[in-house]
C-alpha positions in Angstrom: 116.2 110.5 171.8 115.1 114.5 171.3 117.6 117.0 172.1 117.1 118.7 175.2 116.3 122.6 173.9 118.1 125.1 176.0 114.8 127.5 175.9 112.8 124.5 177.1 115.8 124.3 180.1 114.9 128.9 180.6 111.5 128.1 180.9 112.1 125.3 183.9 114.6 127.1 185.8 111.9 129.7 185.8 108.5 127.8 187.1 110.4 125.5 189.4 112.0 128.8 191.1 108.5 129.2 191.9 107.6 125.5 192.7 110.4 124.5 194.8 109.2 127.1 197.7 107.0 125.6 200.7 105.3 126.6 203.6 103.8 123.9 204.9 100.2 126.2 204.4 101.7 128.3 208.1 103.2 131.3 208.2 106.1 130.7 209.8 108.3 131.7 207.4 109.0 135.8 207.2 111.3 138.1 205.0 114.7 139.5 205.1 114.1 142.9 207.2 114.5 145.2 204.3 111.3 143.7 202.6 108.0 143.6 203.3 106.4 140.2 203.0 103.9 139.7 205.0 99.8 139.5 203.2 98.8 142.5 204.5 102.3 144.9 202.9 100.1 146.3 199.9 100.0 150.6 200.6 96.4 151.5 200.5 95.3 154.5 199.7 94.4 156.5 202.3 93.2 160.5 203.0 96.5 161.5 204.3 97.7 163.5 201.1 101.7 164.0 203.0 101.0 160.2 203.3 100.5 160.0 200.0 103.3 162.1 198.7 105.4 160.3 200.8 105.1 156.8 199.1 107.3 155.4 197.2 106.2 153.4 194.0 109.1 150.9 193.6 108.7 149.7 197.5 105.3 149.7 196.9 106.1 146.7 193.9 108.2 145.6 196.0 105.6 144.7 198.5 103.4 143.6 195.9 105.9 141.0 194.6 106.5 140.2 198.0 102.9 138.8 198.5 103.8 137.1 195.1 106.7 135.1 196.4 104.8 134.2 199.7 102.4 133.0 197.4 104.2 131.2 194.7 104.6 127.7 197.2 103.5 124.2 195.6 99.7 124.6 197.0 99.3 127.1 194.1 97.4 129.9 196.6 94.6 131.3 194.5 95.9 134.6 196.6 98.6 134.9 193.6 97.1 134.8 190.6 94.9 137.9 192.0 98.2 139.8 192.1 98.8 139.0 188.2 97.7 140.8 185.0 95.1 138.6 183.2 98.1 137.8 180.6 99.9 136.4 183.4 97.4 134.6 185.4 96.4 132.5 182.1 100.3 131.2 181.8 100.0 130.6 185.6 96.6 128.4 185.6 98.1 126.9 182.4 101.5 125.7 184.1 99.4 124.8 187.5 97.6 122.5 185.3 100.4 120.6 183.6 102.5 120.6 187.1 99.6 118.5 188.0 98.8 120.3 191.1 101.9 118.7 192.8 102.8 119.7 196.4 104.1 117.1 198.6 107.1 116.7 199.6 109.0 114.2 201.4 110.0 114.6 205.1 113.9 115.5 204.8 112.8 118.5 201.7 110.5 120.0 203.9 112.0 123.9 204.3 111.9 125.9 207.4 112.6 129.3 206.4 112.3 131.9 203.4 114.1 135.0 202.8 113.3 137.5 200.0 116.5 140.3 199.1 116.1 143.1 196.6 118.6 144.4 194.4 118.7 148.2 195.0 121.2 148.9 192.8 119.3 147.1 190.0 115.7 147.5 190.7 114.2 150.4 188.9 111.1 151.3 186.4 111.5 150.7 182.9 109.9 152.0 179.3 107.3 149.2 178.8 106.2 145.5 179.3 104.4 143.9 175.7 100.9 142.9 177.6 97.5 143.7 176.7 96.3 145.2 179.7 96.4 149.0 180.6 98.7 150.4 182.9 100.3 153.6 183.9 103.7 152.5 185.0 106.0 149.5 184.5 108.7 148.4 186.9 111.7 145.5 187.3 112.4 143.9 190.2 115.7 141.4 190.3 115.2 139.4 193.8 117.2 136.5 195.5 115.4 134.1 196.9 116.7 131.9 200.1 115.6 129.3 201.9 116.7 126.6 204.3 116.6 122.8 203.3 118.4 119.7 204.7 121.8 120.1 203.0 121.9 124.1 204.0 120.6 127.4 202.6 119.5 127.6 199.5 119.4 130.6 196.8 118.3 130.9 193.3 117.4 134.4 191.4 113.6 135.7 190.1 112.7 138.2 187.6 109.8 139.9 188.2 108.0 142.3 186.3 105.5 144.6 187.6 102.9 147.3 185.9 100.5 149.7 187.9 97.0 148.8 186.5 94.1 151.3 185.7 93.2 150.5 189.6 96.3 152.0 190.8 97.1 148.8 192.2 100.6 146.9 191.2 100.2 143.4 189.6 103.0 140.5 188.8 102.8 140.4 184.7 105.9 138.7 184.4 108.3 136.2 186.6 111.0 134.0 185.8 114.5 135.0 183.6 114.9 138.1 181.9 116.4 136.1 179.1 112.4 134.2 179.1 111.4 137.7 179.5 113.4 138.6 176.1 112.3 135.3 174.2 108.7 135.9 175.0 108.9 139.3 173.9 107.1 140.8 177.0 110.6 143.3 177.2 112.5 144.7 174.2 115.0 147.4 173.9 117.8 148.7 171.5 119.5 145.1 172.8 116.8 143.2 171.8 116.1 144.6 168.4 119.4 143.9 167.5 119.2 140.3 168.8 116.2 139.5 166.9 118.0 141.2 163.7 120.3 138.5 164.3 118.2 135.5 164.9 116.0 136.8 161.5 119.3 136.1 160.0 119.6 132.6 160.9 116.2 131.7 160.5 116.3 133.3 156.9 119.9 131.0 156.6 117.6 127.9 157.9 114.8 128.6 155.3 117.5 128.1 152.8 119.3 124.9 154.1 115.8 123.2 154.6 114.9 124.2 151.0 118.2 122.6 150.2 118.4 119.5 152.0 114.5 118.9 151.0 115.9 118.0 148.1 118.6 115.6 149.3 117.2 112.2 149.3 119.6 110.9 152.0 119.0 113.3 154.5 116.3 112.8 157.1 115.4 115.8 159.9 115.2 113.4 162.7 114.6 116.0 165.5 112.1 119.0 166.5 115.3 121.1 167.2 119.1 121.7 166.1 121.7 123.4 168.3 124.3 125.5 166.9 127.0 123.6 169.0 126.3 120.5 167.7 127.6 118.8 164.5 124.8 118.0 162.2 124.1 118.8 158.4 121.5 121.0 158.7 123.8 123.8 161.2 126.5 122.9 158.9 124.5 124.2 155.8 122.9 127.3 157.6 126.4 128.4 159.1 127.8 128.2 155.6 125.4 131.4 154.9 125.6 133.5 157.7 128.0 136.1 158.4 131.3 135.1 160.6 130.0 137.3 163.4 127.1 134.7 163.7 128.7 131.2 163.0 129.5 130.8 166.5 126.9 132.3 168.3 124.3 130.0 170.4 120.9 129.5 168.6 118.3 126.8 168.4 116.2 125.5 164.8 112.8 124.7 165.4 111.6 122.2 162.6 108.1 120.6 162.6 107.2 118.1 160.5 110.2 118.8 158.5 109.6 122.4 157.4 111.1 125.3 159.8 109.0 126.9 162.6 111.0 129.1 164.2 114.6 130.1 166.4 115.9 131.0 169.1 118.9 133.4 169.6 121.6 134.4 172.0 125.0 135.4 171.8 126.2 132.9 173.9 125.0 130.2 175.9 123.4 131.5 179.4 123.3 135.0 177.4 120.5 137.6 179.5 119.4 138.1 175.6 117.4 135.5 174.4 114.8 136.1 171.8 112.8 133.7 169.3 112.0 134.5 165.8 109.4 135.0 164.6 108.1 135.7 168.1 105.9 132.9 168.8 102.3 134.0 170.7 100.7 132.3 173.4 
């Protein structure tokens, strides 16, 4: 039986965040009062220059991701992906695709209400987002996300990050986990750099033990992946070359066909830093 990867278990959490949110295709659900929801929230511009002066960016994303979340229900609404960056929309059709277009539900999962909450405190622009597009200004938005279902109210967290196109409109180019955000390289920072330092040096120990056990007759790489926590000849060879800072941190071996593909790092299990080296493109 394959492992289960814990990047593949990032990347779920993330698109069934999105998934698990109905609305029956009414609009009977509305936000928390301190965010703007509804399909008309996006500020125009208008002639009003005090107006104008007057707006303020981050609600303005807010809104904007807003629309997003409203959107981001099983029917897929094509509404969403013209909120997106054209790097962002691709991943979208592609996961819409796979989910299989998916969006019944069964009677008692059917949910009555939404509510969308903001984190003030944590909500705020940032450097830069790795896309291709061009855009002016980049912005993160940490949101929790409740709704009612048969068994109570429901929350779960979204990442979302936002960039101000050449339109001067805001577009979703981002949403999930900030540790997917890390892995995927679409963030990096001073944290970052130093994480992938560290997951080069595992996947330069890997490179290594493969070369080693290659050669070893009796051994056999059986799976696509290898977890750090797990006892196997393989981690035991690429620990034995790392520094002790790094034999107990949490990382994952990629191996295809028997020769190494790539790795995945954290500090920790659940760690908000998560990055993959070599970065792997889409």
């Amino acid at each position: 039986m394959k492992k289960i990867i814990f990047a593949a278990a990032i990347l779920s959490a993330g698109i069934m965040t999105g998934c698990s949110l109905s609305f029956d295709g009414t609009d009977s659900s509305q936000p928390a009062e301190n965010v703007q929801g509804s399909e008309n929230a996006v500020t125009t511009q208008g002639t009003d220059t005090e107006s104008e002066e007057a707006a303020d960016p981050l609600e303005e994303a807010k809104d904007v991701a807003a629309m997003y979340l409203k959107a981001a229900n099983a029917e897929f609404d094509q509404s969403m992906v013209k909120l997106m960056t054209d790097d962002y929309a691709a991943d979208y059709e592609y996961m819409k695709k796979n989910m299989g277009g998916d969006n019944e539900y069964g009677e008692d999962e059917q949910i009555s209400g939404v509510r969308y909450s903001f984190d003030k405190d944590k909500c705020g622009f940032i450097d830069k987002v790795n896309i291709s597009e061009e855009y002016s200004k980049a912005a993160e938005l940490y949101v929790t996300i409740a709704y009612d279902s048969s068994e109570g109210e429901v929350t779960s967290s979204q990442y979302i990050l936002m960039v101000l196109d050449k339109d001067n409109d805001w577009k979703v180019c981002f949403a999930g986990s900030k540790a997917q955000a890390y892995a995927d390289g679409i963030i990096t920072d001073e944290n970052s750099e130093r994480a992938e330092a560290n997951a080069q040096a595992v996947y330069e120990a890997a490179e290594k033990a493969v070369t080693e056990l290659s050669k070893d007759k009796s051994y056999k790489f059986e799976y696509m992946n290898y977890i750090s926590t797990e006892t196997d000849k393989f981690i035991e060879k690429i620990k034995e070359q790392l520094p002790d800072e790094l034999k107990d941190t949490y990382f994952t071996v990629f191996i295809d066909e028997g020769k190494l593909d790539y790795v995945v790092w954290s500090q920790e299990a659940g760690s908000e830093i998560t990055v993959t080296y070599p970065e792997k493109k889409n």
